[in-house]
VEXMAR-749233 format. One record per residue: x, y, z of N, C-alpha, C in turn; residue number from 1. Coordinates in steps of 0.1 Angstrom, whole numbers. Atoms other than C-alpha are relative to their C-alpha. Example, Ala and Ser with C-alpha at 12.3 -4.5 7.8 and 13.67 -1.06 7.14 Angstrom:
<<9 -12 0> <123 -45 78> <9 12 0> 1>;
<<-9 -11 0> <137 -11 71> <-8 11 8> 2>;
END
This chain:
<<-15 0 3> <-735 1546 683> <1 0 -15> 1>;
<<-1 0 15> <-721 1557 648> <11 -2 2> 2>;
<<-18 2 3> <-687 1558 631> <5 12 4> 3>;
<<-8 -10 -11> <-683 1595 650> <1 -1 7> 4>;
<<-2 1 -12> <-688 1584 678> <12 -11 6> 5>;
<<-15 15 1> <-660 1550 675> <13 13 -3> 6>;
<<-16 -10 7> <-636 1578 654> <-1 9 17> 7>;
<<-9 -15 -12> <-637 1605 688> <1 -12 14> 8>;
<<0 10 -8> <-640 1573 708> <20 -4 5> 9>;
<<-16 4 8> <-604 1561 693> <8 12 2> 10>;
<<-4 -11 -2> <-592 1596 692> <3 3 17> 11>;
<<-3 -4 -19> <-593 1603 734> <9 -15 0> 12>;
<<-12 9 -3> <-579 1568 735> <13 0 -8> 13>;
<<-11 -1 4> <-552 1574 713> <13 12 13> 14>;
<<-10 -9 -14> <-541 1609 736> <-3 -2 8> 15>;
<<3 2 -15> <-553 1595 769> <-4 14 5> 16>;
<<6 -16 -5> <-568 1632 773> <-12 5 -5> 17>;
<<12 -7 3> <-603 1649 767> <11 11 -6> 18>;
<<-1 -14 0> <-586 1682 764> <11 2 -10> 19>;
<<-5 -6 12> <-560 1676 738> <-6 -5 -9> 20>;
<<13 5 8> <-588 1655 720> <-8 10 -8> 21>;
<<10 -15 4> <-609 1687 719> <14 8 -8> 22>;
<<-8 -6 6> <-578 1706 707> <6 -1 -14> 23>;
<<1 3 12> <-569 1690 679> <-10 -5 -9> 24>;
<<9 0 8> <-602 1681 669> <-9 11 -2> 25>;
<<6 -14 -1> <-613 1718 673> <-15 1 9> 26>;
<<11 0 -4> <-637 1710 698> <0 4 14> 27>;
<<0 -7 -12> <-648 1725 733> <2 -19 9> 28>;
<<0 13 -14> <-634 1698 764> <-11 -6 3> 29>;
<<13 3 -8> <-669 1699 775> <-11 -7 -8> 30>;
<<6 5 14> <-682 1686 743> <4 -16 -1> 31>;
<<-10 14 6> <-659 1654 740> <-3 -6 13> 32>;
<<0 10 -12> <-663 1644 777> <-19 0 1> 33>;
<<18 5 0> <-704 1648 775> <-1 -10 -9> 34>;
<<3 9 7> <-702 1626 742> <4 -14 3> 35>;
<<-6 14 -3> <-681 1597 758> <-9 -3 10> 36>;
<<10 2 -14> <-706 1600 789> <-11 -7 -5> 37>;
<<14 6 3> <-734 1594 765> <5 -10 -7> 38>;
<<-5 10 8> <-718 1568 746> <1 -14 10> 39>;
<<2 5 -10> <-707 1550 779> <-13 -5 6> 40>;
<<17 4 0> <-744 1552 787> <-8 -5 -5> 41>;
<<8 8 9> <-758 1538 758> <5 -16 -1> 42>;
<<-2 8 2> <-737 1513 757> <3 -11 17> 43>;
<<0 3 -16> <-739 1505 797> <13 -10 7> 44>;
<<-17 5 -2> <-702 1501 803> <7 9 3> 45>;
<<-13 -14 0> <-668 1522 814> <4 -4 -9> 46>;
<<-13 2 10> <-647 1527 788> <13 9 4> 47>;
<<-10 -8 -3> <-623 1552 804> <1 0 18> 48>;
<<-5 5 -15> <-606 1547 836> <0 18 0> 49>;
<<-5 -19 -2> <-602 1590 848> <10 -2 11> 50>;
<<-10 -2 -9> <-574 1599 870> <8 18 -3> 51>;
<<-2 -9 -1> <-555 1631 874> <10 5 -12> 52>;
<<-11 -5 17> <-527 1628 843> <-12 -7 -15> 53>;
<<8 4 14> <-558 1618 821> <-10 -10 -2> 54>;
<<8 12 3> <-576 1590 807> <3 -13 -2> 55>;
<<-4 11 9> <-571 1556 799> <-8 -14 2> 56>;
<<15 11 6> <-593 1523 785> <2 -11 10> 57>;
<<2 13 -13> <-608 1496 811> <2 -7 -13> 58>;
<<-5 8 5> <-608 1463 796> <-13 -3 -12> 59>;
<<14 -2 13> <-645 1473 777> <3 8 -10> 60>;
<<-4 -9 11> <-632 1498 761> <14 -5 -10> 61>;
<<-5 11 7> <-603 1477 752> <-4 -7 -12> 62>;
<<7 9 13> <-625 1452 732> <-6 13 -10> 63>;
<<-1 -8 11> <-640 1487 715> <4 3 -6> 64>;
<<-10 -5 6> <-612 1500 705> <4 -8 -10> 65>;
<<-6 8 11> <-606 1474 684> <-11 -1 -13> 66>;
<<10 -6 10> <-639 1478 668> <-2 9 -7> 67>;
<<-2 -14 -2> <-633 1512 669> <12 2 -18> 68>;
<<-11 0 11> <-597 1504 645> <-5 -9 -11> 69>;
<<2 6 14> <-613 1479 623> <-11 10 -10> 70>;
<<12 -10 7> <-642 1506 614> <8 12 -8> 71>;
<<-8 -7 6> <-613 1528 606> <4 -3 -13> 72>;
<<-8 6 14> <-594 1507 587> <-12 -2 -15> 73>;
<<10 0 9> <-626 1495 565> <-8 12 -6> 74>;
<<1 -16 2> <-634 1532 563> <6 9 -14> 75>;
<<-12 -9 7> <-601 1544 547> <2 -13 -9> 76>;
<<-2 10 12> <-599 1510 523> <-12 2 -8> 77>;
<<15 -4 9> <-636 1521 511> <4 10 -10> 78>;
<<-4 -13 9> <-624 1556 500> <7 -2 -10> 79>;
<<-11 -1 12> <-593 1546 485> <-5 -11 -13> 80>;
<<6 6 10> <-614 1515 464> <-6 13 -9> 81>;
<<6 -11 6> <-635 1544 458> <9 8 -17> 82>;
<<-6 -6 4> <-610 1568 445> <11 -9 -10> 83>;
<<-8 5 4> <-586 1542 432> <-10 -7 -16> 84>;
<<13 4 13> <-619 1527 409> <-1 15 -10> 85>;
<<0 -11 9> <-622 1564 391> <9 -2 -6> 86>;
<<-14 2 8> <-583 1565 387> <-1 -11 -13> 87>;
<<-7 6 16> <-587 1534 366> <-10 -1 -17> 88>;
<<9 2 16> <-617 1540 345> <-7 -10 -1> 89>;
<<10 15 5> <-648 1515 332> <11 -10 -6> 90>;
<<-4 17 2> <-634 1480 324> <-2 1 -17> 91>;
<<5 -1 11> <-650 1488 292> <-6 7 -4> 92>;
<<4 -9 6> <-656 1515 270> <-3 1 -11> 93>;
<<5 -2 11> <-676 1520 237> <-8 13 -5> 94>;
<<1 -14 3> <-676 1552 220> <-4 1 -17> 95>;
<<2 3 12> <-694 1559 185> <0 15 2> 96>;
<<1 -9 5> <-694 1585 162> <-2 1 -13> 97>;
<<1 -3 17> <-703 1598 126> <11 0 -6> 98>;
<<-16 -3 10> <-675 1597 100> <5 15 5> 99>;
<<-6 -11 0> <-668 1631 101> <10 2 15> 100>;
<<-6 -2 -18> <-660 1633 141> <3 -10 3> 101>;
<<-9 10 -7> <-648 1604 144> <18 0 -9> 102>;
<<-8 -5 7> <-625 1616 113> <15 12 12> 103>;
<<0 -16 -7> <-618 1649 136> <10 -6 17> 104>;
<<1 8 -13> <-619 1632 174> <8 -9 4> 105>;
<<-1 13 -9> <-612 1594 179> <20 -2 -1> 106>;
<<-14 -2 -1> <-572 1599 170> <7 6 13> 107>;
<<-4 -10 -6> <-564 1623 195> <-10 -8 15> 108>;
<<7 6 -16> <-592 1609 223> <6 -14 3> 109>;
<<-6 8 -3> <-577 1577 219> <12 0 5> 110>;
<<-16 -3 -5> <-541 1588 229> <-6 1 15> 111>;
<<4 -7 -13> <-557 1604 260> <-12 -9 5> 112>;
<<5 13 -11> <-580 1574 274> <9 -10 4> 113>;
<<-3 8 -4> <-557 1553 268> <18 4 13> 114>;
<<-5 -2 -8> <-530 1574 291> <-5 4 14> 115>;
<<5 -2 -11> <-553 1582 317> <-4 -17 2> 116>;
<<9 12 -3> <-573 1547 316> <10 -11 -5> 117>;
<<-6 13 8> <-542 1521 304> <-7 -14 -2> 118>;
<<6 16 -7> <-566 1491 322> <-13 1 -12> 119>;
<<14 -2 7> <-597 1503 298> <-1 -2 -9> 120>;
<<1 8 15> <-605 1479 270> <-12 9 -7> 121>;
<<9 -11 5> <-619 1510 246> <-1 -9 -12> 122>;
<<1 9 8> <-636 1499 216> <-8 18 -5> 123>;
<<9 -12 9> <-645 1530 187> <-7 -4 -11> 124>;
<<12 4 12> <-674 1527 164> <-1 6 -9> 125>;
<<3 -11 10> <-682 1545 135> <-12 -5 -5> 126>;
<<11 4 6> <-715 1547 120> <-9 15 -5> 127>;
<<7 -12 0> <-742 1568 107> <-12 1 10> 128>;
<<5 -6 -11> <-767 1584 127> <-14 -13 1> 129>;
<<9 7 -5> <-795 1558 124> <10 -13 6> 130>;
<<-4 11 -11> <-770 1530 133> <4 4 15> 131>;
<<-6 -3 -15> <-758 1547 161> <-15 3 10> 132>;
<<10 -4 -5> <-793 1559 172> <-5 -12 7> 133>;
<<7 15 -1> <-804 1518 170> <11 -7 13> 134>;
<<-12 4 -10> <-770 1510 191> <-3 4 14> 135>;
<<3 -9 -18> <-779 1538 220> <-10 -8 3> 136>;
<<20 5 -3> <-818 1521 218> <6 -15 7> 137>;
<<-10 10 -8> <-799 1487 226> <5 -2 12> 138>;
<<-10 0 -16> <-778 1497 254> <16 -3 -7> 139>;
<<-15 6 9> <-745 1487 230> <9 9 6> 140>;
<<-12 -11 -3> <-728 1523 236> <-1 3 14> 141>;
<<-5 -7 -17> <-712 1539 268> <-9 17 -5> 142>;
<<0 -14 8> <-711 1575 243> <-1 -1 -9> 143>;
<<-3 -2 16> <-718 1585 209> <6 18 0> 144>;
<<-7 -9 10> <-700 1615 196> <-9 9 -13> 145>;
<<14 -2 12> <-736 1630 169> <-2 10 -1> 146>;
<<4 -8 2> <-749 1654 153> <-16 -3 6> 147>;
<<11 3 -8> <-782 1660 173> <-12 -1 -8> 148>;
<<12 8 9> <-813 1641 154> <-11 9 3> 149>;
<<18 -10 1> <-849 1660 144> <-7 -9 16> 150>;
<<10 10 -10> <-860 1633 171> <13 -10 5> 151>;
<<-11 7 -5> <-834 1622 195> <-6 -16 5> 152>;
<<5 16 -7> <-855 1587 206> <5 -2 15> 153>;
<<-5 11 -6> <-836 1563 225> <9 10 9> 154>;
<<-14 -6 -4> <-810 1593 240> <-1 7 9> 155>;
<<-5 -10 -7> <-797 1618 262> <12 6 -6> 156>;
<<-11 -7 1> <-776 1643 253> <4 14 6> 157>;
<<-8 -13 -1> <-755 1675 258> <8 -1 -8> 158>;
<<-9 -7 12> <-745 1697 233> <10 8 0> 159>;
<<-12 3 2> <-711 1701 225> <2 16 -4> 160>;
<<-4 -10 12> <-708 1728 194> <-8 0 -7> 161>;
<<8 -1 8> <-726 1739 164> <12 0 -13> 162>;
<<-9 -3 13> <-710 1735 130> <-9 0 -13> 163>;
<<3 -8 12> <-713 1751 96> <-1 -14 -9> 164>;
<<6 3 9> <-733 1732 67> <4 1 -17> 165>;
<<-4 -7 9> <-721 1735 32> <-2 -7 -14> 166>;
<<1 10 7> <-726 1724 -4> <13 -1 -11> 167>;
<<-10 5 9> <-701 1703 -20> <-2 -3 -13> 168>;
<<-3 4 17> <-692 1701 -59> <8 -2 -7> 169>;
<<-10 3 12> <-671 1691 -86> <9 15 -1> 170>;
<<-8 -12 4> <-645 1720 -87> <-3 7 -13> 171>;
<<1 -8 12> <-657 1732 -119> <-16 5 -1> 172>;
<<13 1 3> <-697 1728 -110> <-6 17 1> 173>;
<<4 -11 0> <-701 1765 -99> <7 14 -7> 174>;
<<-10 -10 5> <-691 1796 -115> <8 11 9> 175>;
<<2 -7 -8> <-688 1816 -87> <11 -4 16> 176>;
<<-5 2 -11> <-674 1816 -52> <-7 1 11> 177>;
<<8 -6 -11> <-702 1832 -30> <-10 -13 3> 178>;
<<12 18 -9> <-726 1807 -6> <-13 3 -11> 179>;
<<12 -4 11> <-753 1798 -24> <-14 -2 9> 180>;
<<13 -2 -6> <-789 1800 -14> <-10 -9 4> 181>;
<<-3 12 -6> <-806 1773 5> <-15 -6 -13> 182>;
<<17 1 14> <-838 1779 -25> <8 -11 -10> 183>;
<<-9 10 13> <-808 1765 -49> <-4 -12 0> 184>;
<<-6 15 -8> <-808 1733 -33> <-11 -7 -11> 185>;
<<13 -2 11> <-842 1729 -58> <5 -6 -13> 186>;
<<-7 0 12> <-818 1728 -88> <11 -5 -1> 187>;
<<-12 5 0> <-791 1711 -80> <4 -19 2> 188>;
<<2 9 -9> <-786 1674 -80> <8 -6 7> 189>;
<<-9 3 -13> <-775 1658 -48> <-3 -11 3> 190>;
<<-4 14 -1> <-762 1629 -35> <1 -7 16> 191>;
<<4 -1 -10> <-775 1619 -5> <-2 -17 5> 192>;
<<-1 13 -3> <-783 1588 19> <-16 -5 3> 193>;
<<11 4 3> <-812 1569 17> <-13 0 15> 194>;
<<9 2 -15> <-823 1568 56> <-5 15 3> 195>;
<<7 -15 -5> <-845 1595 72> <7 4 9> 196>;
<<-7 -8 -8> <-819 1608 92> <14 2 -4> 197>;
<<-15 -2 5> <-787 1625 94> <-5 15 -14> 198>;
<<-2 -14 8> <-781 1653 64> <-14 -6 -11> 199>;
<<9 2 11> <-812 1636 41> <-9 8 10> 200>;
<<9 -7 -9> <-834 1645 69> <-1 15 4> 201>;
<<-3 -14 2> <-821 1680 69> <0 5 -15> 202>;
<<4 -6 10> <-823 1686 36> <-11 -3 -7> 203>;
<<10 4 -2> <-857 1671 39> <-11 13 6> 204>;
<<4 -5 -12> <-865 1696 65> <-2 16 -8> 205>;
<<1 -15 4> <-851 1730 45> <-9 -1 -11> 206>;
<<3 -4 12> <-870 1721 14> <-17 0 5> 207>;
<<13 0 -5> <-901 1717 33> <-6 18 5> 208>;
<<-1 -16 -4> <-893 1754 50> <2 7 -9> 209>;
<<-1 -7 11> <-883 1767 18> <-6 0 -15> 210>;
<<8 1 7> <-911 1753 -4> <12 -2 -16> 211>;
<<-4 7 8> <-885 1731 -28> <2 -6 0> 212>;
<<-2 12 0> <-880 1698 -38> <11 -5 -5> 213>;
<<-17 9 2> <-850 1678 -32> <1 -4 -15> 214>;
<<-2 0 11> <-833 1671 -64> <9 -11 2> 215>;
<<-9 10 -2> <-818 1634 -58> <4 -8 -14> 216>;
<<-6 10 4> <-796 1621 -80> <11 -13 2> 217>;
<<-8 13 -3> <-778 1594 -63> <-5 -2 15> 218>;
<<-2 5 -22> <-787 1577 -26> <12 -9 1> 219>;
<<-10 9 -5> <-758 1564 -9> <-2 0 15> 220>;
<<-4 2 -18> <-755 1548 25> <13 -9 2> 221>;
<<-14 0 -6> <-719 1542 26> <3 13 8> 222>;
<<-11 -13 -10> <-691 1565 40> <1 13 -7> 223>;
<<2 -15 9> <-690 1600 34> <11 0 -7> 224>;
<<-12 -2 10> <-655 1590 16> <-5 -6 -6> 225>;
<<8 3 16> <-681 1574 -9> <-5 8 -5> 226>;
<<6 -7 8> <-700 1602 -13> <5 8 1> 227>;
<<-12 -11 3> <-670 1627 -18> <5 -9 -15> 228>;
<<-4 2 13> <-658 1604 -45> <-9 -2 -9> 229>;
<<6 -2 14> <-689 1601 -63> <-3 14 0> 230>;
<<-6 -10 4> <-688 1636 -61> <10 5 -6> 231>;
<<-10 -2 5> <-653 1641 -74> <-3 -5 -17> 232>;
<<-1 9 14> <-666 1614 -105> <-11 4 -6> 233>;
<<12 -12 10> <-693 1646 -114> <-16 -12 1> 234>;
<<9 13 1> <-718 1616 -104> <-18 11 9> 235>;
<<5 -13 -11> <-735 1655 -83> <4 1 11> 236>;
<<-7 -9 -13> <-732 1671 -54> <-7 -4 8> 237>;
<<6 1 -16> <-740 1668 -18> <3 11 11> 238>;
<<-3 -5 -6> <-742 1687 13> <10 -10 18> 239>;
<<-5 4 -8> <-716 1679 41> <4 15 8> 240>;
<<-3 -10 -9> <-706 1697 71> <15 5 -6> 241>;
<<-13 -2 11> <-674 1719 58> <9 -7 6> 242>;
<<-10 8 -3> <-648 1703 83> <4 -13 -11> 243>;
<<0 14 8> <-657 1669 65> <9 2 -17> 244>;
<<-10 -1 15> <-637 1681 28> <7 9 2> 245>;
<<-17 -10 -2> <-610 1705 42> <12 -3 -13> 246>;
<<-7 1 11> <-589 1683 25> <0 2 -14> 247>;
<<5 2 12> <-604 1676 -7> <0 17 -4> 248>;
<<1 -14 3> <-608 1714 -7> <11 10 -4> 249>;
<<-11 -4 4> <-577 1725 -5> <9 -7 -11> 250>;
<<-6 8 9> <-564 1701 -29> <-6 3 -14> 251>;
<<9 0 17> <-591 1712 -57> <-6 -9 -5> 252>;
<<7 14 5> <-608 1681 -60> <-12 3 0> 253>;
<<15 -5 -5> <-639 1696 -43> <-1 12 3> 254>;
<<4 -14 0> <-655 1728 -39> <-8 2 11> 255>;
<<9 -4 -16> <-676 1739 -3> <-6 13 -1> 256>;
<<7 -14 0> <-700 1766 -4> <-6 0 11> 257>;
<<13 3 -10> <-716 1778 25> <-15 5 -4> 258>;
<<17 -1 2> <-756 1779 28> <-3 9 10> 259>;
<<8 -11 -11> <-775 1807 36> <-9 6 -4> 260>;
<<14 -3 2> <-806 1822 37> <-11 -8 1> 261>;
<<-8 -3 -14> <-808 1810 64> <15 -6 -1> 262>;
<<-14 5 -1> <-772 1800 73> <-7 -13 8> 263>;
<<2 12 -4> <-774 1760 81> <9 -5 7> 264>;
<<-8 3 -7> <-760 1743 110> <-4 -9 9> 265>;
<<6 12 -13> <-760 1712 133> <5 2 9> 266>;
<<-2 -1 -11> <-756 1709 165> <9 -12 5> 267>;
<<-8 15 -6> <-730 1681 178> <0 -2 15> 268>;
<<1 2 -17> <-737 1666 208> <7 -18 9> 269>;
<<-7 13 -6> <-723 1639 237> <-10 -5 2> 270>;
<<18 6 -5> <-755 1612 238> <4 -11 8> 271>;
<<5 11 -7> <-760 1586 261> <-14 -10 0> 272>;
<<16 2 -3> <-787 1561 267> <-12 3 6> 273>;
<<11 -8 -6> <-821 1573 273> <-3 -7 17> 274>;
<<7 10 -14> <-828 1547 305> <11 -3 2> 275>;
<<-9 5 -5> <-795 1545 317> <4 12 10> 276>;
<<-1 -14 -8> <-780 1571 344> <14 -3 -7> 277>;
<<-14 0 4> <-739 1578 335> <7 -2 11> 278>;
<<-10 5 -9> <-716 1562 356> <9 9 4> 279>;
<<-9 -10 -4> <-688 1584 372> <12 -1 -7> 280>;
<<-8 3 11> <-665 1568 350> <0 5 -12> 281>;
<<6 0 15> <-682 1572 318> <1 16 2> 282>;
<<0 -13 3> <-690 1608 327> <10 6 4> 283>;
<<-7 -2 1> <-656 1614 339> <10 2 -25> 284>;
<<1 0 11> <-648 1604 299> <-8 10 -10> 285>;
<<11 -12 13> <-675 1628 285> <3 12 5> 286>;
<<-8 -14 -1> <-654 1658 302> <9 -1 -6> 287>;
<<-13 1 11> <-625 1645 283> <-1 3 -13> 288>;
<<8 -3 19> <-646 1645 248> <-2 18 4> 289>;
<<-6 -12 2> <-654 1679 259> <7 11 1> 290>;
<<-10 -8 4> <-626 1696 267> <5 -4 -12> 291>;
<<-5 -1 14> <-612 1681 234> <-7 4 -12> 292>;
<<12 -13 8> <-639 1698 213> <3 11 1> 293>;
<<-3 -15 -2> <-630 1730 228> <12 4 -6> 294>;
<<-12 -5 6> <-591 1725 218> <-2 1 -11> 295>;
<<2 1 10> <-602 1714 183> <-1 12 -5> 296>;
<<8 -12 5> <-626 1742 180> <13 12 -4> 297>;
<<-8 -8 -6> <-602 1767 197> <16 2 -10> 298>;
<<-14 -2 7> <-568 1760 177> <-3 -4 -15> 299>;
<<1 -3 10> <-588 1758 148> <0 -19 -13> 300>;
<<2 12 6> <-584 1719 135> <-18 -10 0> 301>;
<<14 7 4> <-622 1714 134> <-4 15 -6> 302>;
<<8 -10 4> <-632 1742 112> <-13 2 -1> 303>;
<<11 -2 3> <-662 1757 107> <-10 -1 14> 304>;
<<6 2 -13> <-675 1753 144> <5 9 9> 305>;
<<0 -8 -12> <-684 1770 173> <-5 -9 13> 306>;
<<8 10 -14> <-685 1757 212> <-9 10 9> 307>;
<<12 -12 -6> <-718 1766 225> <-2 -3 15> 308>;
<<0 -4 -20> <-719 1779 262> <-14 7 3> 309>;
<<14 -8 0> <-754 1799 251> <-4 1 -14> 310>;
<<7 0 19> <-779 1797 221> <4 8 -6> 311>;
<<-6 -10 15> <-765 1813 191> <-11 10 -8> 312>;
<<8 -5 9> <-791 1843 177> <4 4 -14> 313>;
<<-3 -5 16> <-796 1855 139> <2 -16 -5> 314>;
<<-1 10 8> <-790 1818 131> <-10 -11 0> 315>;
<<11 9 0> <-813 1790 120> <3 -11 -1> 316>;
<<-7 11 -3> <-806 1757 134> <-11 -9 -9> 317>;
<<5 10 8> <-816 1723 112> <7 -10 6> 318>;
<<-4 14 -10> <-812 1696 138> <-6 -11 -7> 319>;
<<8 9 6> <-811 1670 111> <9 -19 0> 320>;
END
């Protein structure tokens, strides 16, 4: 005996008929009255009295039927926990990201968890890529929001979009306007962060491939709004993704070149913990992050990026 056999059990006893039984449950007469026969059998009892206008329950089938409705009921209160548990979202949500994307992102995704999920105590992080790397290793985060590391560790991800690379200077530092060459990078000094990951690690990476040596004049591991203003204060230059100084750019504070030869570009991706599986909740959430990447992309307020559906040829990626 299962829960089909109680549900078509319940069903004949509700129409006192085999035959509108089979009807509305699209089944042959001969089908529904063999299955009660063997049910009856297994369970070595009548449950149906027969007569000529139909069917109806001895005093065994009686007591099933009521087993029959509580299996229902517990049935249909499962689903809707089920479904009603999605609707409200994890209890608790912790979402990190880089300055820049969380710059970009956590305004706009925050409106939209907290209308879909009102009940979900969200909590956004900001950090750079080794704290956030050390947080996933932990178990701290639900999502990070990243540009995808030479050596993801601790993670899982799927990749989002790829975005454009570029070098920032004092508005007066170049003569020129055209991208400059990634050989430059040799001659120029730049202002960068002291950990092996993130954009040091990338420009670690090209000068290795392009046989030149970094030219550091300043490490910082603050915020990239520290290392835009000691850029602004001619303190040198740095490379940042171009979204990240839109402003500053338009305003003439700062200057954005793109890099090429090869053209440079990260990869941004949605990570999770390596040893954890994603909850239906959580990964409900990481379709929300990316459909909003796609609007970003798409209407143009994350410049400089593309959302990738298939590897990008002709370009050379520095997952740094």
């Amino acid at each position: 005996m299962n829960s089909d056999d109680l549900e078509m059990f319940a069903h004949v006893a509700k129409t006192g008929s085999f035959s509108r039984t089979a009807m509305e449950l699209g089944a042959n007469q001969s089908t529904i009255s063999r299955r009660i026969g063997l049910l009856e059998a297994e369970l070595g009892v009548r449950l149906f009295r027969r007569s000529g206008r139909g069917v109806g329950l001895t005093e065994r089938g009686e007591q099933l039927l009521g087993y029959a409705l509580t299996l229902e009921r517990t049935l249909d209160e499962a689903g809707k926990a089920m479904r009603n548990g999605d609707e409200r979202g994890p209890a608790n949500l912790t979402i990190a990201a880089q300055p820049t994307i969380a710059r970009i992102m956590f305004g706009q995704l925050g409106h939209r968890l907290k209308a879909r999920y009102p009940d979900t105590r969200i909590r956004f992080v900001e950090g750079l890529a080794s704290q956030i790397l050390r947080r996933l290793s932990d178990g701290d985060l639900d999502l990070a929001v990243m540009y995808v590391p030479e050596h993801p560790g601790a993670m899982q991800h799927d990749v989002l979009l790829t975005e454009d690379i570029c070098l920032v200077t004092p508005p007066d530092y170049m003569p020129d306007d055209g991208p400059v060459g990634v050989h430059a990078l040799g001659n120029i000094p730049l202002i960068l962060p002291s950990t092996h990951h993130g954009l040091r690690l990338l420009v670690e990476t090209l000068a290795a491939r392009h046989g030149f040596t970094p030219n550091i004049a300043l490490e910082c591991d603050g915020s990239i709004s520290l290392t835009k203003r000691l850029v602004m204060e001619r303190c040198g230059c740095t490379v940042l993704p171009a979204a990240s100084v839109v402003e500053e750019a338009a305003a003439g504070r700062l200057r954005c070149f793109p890099l090429v030869s090869p053209v440079v570009r990260r990869d941004v991706a949605i990570a999770w913990p390596q040893n954890r599986s994603m909850p239906e909740g959580v990964w409900n959430v990481a379709q929300m992050i990316r459909e909003l990447a796609a609007e970003l992309v798409g209407n143009g307020a994350w410049p400089g990026t593309t959302m990738l559906t298939s590897d990008t040829t002709g370009l050379t990626r520095s997952n740094g």
